[in-house]
N, CA, C and O atoms as a GROMACS GRO file, in nm:
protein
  568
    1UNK      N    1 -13.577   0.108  19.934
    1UNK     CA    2 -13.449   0.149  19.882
    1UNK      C    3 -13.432   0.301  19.889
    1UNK      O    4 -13.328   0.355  19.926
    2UNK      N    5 -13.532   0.361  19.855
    2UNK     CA    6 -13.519   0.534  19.880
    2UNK      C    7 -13.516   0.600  20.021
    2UNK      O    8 -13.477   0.712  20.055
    3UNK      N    9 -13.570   0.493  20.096
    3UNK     CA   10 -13.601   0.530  20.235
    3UNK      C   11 -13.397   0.506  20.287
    3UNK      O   12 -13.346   0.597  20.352
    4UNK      N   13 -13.353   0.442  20.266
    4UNK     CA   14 -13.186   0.420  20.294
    4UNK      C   15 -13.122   0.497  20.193
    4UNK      O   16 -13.016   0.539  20.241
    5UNK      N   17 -13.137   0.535  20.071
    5UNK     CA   18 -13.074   0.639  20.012
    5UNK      C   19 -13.093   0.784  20.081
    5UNK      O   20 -12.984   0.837  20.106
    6UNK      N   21 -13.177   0.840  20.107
    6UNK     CA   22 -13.222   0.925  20.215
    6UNK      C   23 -13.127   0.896  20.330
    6UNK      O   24 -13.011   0.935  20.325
    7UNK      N   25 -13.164   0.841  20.411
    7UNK     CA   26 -13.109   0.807  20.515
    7UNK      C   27 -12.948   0.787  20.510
    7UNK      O   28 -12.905   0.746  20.618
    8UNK      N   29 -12.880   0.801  20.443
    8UNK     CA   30 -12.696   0.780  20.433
    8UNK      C   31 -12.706   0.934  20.322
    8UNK      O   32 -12.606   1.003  20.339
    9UNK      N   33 -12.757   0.964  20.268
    9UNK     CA   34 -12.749   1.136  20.238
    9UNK      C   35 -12.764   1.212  20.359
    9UNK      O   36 -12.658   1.252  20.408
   10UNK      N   37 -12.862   1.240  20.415
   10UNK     CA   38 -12.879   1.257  20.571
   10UNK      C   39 -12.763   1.255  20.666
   10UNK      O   40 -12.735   1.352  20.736
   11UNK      N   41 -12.701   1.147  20.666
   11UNK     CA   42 -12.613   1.132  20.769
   11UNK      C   43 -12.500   1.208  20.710
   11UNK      O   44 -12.464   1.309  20.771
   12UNK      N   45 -12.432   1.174  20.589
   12UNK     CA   46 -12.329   1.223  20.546
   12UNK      C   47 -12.339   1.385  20.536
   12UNK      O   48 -12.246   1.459  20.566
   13UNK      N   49 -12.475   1.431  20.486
   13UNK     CA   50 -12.458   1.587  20.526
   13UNK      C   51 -12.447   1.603  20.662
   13UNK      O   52 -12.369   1.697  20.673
   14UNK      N   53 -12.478   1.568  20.769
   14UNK     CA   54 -12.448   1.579  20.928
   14UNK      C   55 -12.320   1.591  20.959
   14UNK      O   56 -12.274   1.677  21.034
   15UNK      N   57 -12.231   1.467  20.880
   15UNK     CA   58 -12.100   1.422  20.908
   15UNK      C   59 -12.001   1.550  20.856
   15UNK      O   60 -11.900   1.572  20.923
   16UNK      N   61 -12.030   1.637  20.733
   16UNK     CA   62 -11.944   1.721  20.673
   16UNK      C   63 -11.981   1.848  20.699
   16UNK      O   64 -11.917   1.938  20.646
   17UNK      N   65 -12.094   1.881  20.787
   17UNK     CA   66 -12.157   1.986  20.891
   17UNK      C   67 -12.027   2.019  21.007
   17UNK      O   68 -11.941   2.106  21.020
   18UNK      N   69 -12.078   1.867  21.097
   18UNK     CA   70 -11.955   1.850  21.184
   18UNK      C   71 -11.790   1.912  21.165
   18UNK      O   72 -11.713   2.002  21.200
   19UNK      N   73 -11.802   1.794  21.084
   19UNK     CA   74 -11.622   1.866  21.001
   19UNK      C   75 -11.562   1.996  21.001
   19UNK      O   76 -11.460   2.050  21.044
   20UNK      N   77 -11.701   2.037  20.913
   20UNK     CA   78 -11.688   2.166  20.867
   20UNK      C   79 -11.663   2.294  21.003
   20UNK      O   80 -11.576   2.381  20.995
   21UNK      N   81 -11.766   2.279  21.129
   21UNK     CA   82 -11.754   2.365  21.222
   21UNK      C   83 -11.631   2.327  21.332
   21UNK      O   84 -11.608   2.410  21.420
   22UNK      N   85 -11.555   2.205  21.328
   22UNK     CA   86 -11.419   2.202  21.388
   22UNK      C   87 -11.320   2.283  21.406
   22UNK      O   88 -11.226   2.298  21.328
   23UNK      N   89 -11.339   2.347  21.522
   23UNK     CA   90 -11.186   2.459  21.538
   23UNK      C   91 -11.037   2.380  21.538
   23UNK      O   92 -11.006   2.270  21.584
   24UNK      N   93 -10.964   2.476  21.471
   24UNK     CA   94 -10.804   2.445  21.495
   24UNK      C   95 -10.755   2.542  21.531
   24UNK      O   96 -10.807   2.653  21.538
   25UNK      N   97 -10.634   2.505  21.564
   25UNK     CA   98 -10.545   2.554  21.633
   25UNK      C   99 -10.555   2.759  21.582
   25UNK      O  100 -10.572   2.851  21.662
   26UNK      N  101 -10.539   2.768  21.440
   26UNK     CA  102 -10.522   2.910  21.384
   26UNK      C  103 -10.640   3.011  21.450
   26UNK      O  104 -10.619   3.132  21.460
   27UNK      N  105 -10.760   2.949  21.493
   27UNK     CA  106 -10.872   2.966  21.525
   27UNK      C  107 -10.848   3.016  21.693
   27UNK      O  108 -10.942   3.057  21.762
   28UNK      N  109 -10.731   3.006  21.735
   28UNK     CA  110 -10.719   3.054  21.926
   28UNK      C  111 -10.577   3.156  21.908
   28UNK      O  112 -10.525   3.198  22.011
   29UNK      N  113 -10.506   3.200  21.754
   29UNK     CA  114 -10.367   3.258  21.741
   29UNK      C  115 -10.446   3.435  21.817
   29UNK      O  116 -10.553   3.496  21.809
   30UNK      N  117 -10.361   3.448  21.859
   30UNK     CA  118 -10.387   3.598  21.951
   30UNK      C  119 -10.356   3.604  22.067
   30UNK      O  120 -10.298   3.507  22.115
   31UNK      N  121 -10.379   3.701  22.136
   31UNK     CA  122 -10.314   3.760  22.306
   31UNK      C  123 -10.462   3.686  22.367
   31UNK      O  124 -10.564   3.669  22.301
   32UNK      N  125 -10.445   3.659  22.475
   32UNK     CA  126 -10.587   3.624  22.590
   32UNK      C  127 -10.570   3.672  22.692
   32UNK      O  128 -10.481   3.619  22.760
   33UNK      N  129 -10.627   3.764  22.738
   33UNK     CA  130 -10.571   3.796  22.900
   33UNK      C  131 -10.686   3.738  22.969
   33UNK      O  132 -10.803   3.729  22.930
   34UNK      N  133 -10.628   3.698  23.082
   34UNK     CA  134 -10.718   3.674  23.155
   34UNK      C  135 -10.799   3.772  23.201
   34UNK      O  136 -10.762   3.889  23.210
   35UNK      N  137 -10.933   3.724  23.236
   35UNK     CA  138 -11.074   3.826  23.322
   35UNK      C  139 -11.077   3.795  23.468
   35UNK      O  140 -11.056   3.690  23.528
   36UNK      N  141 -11.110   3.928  23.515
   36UNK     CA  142 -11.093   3.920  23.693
   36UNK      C  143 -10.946   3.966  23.733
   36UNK      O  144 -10.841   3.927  23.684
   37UNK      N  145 -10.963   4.048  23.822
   37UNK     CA  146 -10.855   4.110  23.905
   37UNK      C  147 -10.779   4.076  23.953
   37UNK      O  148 -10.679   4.147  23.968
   38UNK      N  149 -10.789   3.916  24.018
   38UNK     CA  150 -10.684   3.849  24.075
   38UNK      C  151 -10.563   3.747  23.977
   38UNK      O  152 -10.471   3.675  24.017
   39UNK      N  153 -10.612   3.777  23.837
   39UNK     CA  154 -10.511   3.738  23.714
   39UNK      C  155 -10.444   3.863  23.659
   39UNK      O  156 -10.354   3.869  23.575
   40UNK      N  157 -10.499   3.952  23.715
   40UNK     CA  158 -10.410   4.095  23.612
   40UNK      C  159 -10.332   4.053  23.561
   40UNK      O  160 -10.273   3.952  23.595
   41UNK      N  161 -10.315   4.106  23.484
   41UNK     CA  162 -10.158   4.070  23.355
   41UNK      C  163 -10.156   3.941  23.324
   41UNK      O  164 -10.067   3.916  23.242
   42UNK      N  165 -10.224   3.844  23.358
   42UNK     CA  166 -10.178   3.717  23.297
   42UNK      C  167 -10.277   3.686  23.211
   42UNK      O  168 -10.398   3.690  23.234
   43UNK      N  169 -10.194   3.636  23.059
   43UNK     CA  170 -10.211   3.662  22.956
   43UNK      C  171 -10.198   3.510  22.870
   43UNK      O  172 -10.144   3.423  22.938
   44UNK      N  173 -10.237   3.468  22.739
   44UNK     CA  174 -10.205   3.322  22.682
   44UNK      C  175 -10.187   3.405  22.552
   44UNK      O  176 -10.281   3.457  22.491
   45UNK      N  177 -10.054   3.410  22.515
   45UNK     CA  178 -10.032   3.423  22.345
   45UNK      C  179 -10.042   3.331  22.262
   45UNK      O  180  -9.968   3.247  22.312
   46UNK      N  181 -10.079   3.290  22.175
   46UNK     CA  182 -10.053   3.213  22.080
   46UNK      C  183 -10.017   3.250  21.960
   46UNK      O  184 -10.118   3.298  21.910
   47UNK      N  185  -9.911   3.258  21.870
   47UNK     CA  186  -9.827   3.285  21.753
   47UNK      C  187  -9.845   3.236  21.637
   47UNK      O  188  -9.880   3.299  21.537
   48UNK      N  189  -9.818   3.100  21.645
   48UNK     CA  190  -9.856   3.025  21.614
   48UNK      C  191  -9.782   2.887  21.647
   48UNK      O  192  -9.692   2.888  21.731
   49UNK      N  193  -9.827   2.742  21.566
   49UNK     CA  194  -9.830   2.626  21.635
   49UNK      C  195  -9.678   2.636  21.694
   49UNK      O  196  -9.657   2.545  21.775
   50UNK      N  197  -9.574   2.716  21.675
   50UNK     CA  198  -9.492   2.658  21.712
   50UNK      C  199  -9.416   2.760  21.871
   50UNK      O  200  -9.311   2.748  21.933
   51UNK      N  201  -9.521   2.845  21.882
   51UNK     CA  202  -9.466   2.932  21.988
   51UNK      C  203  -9.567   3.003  22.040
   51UNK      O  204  -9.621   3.098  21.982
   52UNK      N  205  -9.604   2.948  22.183
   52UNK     CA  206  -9.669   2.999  22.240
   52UNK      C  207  -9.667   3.021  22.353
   52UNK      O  208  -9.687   2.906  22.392
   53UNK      N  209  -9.654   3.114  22.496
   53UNK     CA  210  -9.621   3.177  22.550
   53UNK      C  211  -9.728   3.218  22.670
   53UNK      O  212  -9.848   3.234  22.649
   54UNK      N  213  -9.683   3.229  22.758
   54UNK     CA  214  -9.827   3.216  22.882
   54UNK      C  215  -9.773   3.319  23.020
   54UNK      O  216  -9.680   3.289  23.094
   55UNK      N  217  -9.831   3.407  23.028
   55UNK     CA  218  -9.798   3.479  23.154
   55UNK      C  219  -9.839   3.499  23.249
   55UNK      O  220  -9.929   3.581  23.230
   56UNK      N  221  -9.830   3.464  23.401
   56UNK     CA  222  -9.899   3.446  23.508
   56UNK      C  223  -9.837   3.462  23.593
   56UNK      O  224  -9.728   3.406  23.599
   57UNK      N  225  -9.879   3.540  23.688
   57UNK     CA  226  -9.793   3.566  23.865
   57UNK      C  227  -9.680   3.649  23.788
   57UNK      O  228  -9.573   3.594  23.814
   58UNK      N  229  -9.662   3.737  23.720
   58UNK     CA  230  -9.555   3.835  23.646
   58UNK      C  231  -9.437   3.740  23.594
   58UNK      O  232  -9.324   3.780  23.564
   59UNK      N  233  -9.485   3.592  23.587
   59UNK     CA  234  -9.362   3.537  23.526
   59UNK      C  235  -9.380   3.504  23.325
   59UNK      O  236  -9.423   3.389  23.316
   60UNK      N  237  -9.366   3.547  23.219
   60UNK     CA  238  -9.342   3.483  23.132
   60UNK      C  239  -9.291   3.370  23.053
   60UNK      O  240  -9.178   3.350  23.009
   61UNK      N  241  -9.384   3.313  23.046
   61UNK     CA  242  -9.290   3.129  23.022
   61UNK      C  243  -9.350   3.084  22.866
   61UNK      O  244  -9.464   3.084  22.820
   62UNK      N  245  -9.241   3.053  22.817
   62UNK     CA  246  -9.249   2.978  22.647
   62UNK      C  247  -9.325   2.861  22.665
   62UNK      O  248  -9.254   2.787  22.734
   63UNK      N  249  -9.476   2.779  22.630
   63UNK     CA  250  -9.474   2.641  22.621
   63UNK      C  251  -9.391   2.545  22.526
   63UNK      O  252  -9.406   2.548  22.404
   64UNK      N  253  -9.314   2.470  22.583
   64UNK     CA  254  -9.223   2.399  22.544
   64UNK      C  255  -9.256   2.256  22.438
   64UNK      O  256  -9.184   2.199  22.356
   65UNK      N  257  -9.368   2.237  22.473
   65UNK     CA  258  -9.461   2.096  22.395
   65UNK      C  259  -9.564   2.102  22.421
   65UNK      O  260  -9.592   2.093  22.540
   66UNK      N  261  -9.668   2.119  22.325
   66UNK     CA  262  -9.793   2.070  22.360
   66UNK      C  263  -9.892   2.024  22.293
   66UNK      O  264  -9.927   2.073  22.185
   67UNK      N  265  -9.959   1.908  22.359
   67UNK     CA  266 -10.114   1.823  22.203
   67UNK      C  267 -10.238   1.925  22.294
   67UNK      O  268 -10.256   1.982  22.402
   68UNK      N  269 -10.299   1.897  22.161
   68UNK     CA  270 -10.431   1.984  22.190
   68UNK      C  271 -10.530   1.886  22.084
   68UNK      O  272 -10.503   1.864  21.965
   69UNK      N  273 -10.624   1.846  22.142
   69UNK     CA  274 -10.736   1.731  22.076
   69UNK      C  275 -10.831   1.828  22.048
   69UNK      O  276 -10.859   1.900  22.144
   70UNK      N  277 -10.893   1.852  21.936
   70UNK     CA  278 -11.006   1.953  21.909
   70UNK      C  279 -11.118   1.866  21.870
   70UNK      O  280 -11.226   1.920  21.846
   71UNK      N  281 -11.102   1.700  21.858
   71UNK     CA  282 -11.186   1.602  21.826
   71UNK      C  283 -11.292   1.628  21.968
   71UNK      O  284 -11.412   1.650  21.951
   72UNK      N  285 -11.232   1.620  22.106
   72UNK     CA  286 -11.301   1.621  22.262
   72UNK      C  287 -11.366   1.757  22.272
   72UNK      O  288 -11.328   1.868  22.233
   73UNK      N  289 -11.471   1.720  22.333
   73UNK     CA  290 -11.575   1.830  22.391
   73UNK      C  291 -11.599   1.831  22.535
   73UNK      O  292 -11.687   1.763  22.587
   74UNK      N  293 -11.518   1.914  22.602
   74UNK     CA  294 -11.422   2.050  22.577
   74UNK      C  295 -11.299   1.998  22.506
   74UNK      O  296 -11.288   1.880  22.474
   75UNK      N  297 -11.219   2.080  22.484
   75UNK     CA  298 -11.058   2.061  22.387
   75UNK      C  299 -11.001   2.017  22.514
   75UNK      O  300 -11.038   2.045  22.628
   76UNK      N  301 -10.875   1.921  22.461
   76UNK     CA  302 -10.840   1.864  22.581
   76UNK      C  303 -10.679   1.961  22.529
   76UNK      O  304 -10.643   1.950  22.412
   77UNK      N  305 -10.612   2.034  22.609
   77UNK     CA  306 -10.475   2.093  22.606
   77UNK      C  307 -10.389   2.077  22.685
   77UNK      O  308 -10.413   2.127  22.795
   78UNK      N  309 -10.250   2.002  22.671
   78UNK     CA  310 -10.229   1.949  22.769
   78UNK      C  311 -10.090   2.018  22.717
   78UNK      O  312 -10.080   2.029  22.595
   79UNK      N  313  -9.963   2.074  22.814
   79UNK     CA  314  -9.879   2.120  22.741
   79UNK      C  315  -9.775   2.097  22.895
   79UNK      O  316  -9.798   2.028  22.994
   80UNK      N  317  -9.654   2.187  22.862
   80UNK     CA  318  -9.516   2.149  22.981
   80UNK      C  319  -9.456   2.278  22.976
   80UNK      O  320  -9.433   2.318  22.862
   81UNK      N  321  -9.417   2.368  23.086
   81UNK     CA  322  -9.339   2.447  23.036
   81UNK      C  323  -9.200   2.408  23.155
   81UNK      O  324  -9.202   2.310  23.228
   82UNK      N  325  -9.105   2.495  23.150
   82UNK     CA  326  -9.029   2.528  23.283
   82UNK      C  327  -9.026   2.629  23.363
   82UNK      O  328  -9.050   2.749  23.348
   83UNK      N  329  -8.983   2.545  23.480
   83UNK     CA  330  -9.004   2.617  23.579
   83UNK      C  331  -8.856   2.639  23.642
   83UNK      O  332  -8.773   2.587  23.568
   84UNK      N  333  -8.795   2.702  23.761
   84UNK     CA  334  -8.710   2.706  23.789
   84UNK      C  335  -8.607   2.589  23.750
   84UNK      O  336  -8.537   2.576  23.650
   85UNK      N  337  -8.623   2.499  23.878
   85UNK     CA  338  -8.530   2.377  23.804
   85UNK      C  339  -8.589   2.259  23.717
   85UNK      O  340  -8.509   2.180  23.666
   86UNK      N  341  -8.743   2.241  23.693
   86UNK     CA  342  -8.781   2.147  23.615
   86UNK      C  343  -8.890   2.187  23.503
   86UNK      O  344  -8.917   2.298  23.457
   87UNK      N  345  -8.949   2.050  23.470
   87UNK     CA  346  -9.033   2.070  23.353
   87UNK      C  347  -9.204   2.075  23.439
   87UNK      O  348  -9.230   1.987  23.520
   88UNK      N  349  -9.291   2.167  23.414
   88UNK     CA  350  -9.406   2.132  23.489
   88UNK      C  351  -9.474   2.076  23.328
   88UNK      O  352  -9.442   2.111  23.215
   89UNK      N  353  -9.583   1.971  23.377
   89UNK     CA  354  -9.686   1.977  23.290
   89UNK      C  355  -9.783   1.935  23.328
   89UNK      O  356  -9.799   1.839  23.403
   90UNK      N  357  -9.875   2.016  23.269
   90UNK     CA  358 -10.024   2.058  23.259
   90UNK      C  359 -10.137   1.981  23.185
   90UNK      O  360 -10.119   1.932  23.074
   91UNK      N  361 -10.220   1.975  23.232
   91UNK     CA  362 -10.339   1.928  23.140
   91UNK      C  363 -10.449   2.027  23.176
   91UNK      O  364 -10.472   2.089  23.280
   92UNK      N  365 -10.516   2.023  23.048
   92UNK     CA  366 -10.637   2.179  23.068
   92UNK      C  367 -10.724   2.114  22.997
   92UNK      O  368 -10.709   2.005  22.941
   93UNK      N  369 -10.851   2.210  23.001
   93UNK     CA  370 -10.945   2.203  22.920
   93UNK      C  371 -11.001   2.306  22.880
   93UNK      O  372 -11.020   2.387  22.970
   94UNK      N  373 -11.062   2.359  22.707
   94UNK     CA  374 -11.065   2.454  22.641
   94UNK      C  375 -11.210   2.440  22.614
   94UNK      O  376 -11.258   2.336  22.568
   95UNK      N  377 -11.280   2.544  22.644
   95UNK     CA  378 -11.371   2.541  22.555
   95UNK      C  379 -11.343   2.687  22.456
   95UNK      O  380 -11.258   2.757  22.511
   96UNK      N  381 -11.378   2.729  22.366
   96UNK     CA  382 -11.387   2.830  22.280
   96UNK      C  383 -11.556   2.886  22.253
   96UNK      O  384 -11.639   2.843  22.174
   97UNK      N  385 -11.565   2.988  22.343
   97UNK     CA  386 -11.745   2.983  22.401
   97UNK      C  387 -11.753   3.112  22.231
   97UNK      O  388 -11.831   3.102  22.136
   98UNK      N  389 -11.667   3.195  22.248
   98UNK     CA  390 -11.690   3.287  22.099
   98UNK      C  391 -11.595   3.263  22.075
   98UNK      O  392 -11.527   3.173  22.126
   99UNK      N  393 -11.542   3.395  21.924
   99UNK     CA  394 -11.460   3.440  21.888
   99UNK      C  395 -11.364   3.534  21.950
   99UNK      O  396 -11.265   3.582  21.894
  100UNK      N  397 -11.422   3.564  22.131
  100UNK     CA  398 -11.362   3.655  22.153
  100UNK      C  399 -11.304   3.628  22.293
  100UNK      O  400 -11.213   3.685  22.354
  101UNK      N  401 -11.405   3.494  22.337
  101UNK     CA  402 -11.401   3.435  22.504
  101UNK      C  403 -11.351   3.276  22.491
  101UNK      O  404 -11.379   3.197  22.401
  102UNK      N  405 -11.290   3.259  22.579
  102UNK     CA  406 -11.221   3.093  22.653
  102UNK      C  407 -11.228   3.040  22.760
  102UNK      O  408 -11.150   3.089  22.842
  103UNK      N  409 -11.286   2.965  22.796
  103UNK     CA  410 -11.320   2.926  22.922
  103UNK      C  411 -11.209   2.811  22.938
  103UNK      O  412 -11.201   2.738  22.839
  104UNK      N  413 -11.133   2.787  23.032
  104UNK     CA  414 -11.031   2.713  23.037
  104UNK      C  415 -10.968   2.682  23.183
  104UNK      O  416 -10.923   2.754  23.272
  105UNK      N  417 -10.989   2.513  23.163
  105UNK     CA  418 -10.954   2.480  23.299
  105UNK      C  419 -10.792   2.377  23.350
  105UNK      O  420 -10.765   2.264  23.309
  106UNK      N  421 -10.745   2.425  23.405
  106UNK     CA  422 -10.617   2.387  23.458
  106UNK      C  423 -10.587   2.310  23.549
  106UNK      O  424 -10.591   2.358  23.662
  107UNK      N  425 -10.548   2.174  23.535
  107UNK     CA  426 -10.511   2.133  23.650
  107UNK      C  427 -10.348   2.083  23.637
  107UNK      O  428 -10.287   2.026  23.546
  108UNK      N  429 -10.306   2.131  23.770
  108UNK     CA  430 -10.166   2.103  23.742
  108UNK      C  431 -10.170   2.036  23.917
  108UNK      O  432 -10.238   2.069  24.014
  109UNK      N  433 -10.053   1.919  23.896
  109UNK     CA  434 -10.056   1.816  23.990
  109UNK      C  435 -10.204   1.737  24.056
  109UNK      O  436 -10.220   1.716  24.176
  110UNK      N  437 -10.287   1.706  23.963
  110UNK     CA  438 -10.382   1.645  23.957
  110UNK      C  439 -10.414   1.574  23.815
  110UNK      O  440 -10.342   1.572  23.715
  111UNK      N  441 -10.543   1.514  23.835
  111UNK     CA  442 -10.571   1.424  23.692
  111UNK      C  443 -10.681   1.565  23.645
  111UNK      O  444 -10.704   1.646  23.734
  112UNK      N  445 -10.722   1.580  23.556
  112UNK     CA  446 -10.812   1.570  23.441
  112UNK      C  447 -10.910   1.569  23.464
  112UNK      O  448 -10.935   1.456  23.508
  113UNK      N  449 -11.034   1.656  23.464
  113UNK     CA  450 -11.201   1.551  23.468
  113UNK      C  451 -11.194   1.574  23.359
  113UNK      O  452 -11.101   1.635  23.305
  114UNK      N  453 -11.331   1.508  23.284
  114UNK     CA  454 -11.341   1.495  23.124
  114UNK      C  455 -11.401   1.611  23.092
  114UNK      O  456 -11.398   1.662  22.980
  115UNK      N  457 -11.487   1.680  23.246
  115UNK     CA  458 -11.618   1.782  23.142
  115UNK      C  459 -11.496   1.892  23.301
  115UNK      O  460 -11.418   1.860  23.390
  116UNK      N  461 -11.560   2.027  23.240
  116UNK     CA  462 -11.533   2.143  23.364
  116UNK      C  463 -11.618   2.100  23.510
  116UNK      O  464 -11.735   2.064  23.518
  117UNK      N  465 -11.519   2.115  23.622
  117UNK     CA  466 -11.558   2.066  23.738
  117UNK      C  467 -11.533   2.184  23.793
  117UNK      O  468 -11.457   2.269  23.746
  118UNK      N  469 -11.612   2.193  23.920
  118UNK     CA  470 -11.617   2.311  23.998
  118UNK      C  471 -11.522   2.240  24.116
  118UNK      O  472 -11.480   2.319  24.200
  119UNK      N  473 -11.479   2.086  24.131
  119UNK     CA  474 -11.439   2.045  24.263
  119UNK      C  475 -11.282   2.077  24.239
  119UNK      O  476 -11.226   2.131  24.334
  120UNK      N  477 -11.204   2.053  24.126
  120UNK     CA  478 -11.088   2.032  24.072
  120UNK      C  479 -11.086   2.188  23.963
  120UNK      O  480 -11.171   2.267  23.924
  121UNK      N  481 -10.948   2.172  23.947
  121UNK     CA  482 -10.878   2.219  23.885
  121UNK      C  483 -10.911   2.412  23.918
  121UNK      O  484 -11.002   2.450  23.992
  122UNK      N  485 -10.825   2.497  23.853
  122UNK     CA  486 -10.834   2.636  23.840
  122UNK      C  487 -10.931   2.701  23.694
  122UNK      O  488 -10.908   2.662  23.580
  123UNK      N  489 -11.008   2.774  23.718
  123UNK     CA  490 -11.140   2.756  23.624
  123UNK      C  491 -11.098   2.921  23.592
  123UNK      O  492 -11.095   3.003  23.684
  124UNK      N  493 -11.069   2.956  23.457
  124UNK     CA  494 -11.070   3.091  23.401
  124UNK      C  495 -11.131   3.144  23.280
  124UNK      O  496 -11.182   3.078  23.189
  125UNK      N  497 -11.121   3.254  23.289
  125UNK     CA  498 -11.180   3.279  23.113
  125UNK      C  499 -11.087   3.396  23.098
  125UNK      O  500 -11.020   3.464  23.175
  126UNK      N  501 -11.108   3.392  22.963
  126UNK     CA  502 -10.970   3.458  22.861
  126UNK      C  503 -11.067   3.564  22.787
  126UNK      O  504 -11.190   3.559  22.794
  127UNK      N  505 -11.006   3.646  22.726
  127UNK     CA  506 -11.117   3.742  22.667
  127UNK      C  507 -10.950   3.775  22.566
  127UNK      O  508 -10.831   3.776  22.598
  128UNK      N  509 -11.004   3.790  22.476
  128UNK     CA  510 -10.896   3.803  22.313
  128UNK      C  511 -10.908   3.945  22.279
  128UNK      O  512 -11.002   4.005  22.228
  129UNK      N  513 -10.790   3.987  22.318
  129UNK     CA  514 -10.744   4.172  22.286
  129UNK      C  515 -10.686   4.177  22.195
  129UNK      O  516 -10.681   4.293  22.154
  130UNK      N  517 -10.629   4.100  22.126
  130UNK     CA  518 -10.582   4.138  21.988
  130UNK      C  519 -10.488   3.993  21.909
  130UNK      O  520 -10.417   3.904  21.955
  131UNK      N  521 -10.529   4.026  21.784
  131UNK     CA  522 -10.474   3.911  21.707
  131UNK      C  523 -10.259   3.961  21.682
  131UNK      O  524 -10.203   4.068  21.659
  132UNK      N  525 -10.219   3.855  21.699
  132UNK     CA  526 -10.081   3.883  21.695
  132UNK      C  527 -10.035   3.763  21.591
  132UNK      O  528 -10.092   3.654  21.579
  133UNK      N  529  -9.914   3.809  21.518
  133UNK     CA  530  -9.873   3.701  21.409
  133UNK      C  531  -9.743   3.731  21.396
  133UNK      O  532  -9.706   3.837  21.446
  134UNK      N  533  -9.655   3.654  21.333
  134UNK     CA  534  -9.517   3.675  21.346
  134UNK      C  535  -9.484   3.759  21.234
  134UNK      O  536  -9.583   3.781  21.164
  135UNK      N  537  -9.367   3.819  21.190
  135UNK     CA  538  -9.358   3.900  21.090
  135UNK      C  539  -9.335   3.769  20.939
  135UNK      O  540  -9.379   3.774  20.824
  136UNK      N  541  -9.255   3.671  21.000
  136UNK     CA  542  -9.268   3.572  20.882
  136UNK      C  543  -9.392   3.521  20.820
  136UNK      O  544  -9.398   3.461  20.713
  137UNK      N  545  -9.462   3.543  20.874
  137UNK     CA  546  -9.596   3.479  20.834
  137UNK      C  547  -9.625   3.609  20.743
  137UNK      O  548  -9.694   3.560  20.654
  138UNK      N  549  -9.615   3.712  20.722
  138UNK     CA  550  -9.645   3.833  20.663
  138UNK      C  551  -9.807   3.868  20.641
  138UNK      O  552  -9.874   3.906  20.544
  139UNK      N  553  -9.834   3.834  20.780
  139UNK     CA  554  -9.993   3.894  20.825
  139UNK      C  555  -9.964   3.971  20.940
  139UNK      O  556  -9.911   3.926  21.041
  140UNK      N  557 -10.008   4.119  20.917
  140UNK     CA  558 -10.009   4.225  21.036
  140UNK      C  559 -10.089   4.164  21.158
  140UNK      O  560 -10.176   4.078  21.170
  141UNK      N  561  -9.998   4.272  21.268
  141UNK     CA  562 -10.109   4.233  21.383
  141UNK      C  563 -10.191   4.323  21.394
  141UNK      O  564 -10.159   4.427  21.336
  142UNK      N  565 -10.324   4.323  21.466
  142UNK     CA  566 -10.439   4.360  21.470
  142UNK      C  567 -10.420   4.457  21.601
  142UNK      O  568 -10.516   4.520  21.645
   0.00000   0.00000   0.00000
């Protein structure tokens, strides 16, 4: 009987370990520019959940919808923005390697792998220059 009381204490501290180290969303709010020369200027804001903003090839584009699973390992981010005349959407994958780096993979007009593939998709990392917040939220930016 002590040997299974043990054993479900055990697990349940594991289980609220887990929990406990789960990133959300507030946990990626800030500027990301991309690393490497051939992204200059392109950048991933995040505001917060309800406005977030992505700049690439000198174009600035609002994401229009997007789920983000923080349950999957890597984060699965899958979002839509517009484009000239339509809606593109995207599916990515996030990892959050620090507090300060993102490794994040893109595939647009393709499927998904589950883990980062070197065969598929556009493979980047983000490096976090500064925390940004809206003035309603009445937290300065950094």
């Amino acid at each position: 009987m002590k040997r299974i009381l043990i054993a479900i204490t055990i697990i349940a501290l594991i289980g609220i370990e887990g929990q406990a180290q789960q990133k959300q969303l507030k946990d990626l709010v800030g500027i990301w520019e991309f690393t490497g020369e051939q992204n200059a200027g392109a950048y991933l804001e995040i505001i917060d959940s309800n406005t977030i903003i992505l700049s690439y090839n000198g174009e600035k584009k609002k994401i229009l919808s997007y789920k983000i699973d923080f349950g999957k390992s890597p984060i699965w981010f899958d979002f839509s923005t517009s484009d000239t005349s339509s809606i593109v959407s995207i599916k990515s994958l996030l990892e959050i390697m620090n507090d300060n780096m993102l490794k994040w993979q893109l595939f647009v007009d393709e499927d998904r792998t589950p883990f980062f593939s070197s065969t598929k998709g556009e493979l980047v990392y983000l490096r976090k220059t500064k925390t940004t917040t809206t003035v309603a939220t009445g937290v300065a930016s950094n």
